[in-house]
PAPATI-940437 format. One record per residue (C-alpha): residue in one letter; x, y, z. Coordinates in nm, 2 decimals. Layout:
+----+--------+--------+--------+
: aa :   east :  north :     up :
+----+--------+--------+--------+
:  A :      X :      Y :      Z :
...
+----+--------+--------+--------+
END
This chain:
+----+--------+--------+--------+
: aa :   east :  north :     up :
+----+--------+--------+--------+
:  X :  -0.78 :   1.43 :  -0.62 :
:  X :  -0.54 :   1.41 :  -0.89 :
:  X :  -0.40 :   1.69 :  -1.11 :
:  X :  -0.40 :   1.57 :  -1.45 :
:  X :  -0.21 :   1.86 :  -1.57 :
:  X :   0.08 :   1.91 :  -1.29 :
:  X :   0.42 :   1.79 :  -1.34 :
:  X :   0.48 :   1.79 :  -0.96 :
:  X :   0.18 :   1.56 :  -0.94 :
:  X :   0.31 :   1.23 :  -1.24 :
:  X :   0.67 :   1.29 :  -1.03 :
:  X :   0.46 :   1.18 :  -0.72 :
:  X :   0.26 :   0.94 :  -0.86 :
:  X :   0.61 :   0.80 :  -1.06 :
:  X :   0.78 :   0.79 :  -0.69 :
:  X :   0.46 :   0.62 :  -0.51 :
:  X :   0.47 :   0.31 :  -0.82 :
:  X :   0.87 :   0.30 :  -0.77 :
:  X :   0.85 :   0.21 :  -0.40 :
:  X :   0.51 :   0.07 :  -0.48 :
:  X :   0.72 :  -0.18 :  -0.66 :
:  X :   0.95 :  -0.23 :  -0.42 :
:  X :   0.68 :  -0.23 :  -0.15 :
:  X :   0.52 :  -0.50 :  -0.33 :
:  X :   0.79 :  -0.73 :  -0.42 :
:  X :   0.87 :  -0.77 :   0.01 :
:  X :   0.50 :  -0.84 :   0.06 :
:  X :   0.45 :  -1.06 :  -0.20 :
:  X :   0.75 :  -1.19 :  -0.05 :
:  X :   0.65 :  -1.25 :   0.24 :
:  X :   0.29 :  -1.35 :   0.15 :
:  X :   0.47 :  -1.63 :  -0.09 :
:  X :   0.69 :  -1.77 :   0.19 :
:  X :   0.37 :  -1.82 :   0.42 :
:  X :   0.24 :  -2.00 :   0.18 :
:  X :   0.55 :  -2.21 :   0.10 :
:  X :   0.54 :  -2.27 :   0.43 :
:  X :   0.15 :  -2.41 :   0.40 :
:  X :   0.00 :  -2.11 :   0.58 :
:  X :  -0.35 :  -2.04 :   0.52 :
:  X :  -0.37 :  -1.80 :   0.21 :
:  X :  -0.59 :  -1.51 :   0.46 :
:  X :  -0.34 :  -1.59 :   0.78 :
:  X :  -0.02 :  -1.56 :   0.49 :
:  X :  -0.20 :  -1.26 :   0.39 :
:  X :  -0.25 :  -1.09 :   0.70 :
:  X :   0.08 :  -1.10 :   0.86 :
:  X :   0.25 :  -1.00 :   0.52 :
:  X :   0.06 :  -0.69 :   0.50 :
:  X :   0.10 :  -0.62 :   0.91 :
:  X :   0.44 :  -0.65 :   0.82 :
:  X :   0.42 :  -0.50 :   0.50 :
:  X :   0.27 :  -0.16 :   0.65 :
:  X :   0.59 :  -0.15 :   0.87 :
:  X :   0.84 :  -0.14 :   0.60 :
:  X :   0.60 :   0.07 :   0.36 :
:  X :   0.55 :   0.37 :   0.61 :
:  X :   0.96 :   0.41 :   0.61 :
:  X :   0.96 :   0.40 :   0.21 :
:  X :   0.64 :   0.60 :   0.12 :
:  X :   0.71 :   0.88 :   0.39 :
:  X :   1.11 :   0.90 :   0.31 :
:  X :   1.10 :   0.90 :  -0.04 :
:  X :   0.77 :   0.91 :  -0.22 :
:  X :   0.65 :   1.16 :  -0.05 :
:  X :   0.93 :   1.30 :   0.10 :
:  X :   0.85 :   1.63 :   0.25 :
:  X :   0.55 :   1.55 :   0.37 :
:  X :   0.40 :   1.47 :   0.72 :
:  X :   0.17 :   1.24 :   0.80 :
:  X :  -0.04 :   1.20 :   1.12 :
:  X :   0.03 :   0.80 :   1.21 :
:  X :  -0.31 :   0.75 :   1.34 :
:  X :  -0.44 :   0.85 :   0.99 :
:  X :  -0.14 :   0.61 :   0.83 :
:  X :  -0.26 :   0.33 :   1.07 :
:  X :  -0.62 :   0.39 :   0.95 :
:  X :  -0.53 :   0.43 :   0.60 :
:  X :  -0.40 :   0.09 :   0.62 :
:  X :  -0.70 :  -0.08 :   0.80 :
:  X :  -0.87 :   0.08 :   0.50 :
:  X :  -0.59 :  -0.08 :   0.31 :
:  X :  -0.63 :  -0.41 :   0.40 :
:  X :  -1.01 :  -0.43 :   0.36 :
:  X :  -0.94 :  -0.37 :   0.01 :
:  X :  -0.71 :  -0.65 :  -0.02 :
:  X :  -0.89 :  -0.93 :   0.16 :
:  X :  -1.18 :  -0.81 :   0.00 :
:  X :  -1.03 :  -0.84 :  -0.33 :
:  X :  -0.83 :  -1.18 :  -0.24 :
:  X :  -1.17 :  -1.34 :  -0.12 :
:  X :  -1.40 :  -1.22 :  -0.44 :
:  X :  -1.04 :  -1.38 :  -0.67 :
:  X :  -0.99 :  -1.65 :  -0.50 :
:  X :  -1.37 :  -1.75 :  -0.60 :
:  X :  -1.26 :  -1.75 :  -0.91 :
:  X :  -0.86 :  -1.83 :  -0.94 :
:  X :  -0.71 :  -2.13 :  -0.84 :
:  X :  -0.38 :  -2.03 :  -0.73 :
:  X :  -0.32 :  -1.82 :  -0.40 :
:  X :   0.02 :  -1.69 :  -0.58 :
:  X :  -0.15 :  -1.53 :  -0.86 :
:  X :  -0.47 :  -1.43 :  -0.61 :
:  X :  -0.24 :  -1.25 :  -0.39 :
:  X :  -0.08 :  -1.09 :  -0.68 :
:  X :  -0.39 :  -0.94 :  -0.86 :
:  X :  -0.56 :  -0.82 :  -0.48 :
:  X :  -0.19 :  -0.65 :  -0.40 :
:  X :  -0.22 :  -0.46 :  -0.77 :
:  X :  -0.64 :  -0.38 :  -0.66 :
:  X :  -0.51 :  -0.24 :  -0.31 :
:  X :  -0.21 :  -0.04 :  -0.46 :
:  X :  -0.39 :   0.17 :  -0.67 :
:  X :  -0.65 :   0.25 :  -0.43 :
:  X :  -0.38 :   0.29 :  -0.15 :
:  X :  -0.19 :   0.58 :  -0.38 :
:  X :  -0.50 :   0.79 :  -0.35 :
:  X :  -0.58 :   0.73 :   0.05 :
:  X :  -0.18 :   0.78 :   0.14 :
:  X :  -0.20 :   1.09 :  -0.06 :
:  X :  -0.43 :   1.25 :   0.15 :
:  X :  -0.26 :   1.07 :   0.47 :
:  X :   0.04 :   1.28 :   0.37 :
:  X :  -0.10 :   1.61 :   0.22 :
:  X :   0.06 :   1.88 :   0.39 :
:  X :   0.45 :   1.98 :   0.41 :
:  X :   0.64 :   1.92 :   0.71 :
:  X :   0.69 :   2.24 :   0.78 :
:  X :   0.34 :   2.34 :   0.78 :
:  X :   0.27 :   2.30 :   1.19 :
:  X :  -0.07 :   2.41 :   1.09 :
:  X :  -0.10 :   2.04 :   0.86 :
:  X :  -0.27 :   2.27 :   0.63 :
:  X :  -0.10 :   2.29 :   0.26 :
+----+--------+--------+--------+
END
């Protein structure tokens, strides 16, 4: 859940969107390069988030929220979850828009904002809480 009203709470969500957006610029990185390559938009867009979800854990858990430990099982399935999202969202755009680019783009923005509220409760407590209570 979100708290509208703590400060503590827009510096984490202003943290999550700033490696959000570097997050995002090295996936849609990769995704585009797949697909410069002639890679099949859902293959493009599967390796780019496996590899995505590699370079995200080191951002989101060093910085975003920093302090915080995660259980990687939860991370893993928080980005199974994650990528549901975004083929779900690629397939219902790509009915729709023409271009893989900008499909890829819109379904990373979708997932992004739903992946902000699933990593925060993957990394809820503080890392000095042994208990993973906090």
């Amino acid at each position: 859940m979100f708290k509208w009203n703590s400060i503590d709470e827009w510096k984490q969500l202003w943290r999550y969107y700033q490696v959000g957006i570097v997050n995002t610029i090295f996936g849609y990185g990769v995704f585009a390069a797949f697909i410069r390559f002639g890679i099949n938009v859902y293959v493009a867009q599967i390796i780019a988030h496996i590899i995505g979800v590699m370079f995200n854990y080191f951002t989101y858990s060093r910085y975003a929220f920093a302090g915080k430990k995660s259980n990687l099982a939860n991370y893993v399935l928080a980005y199974i979850f994650n990528y549901t999202v975004s083929v779900t969202a690629l397939f219902l755009i790509h009915r729709a828009v023409n271009s893989p680019y900008l499909c890829g783009m819109i379904a990373t923005i979708i997932a992004s904002v739903v992946n902000y509220f699933v990593l925060k409760a993957v990394f809820r407590w503080k890392a000095s809480d042994e208990q993973g209570h906090g």
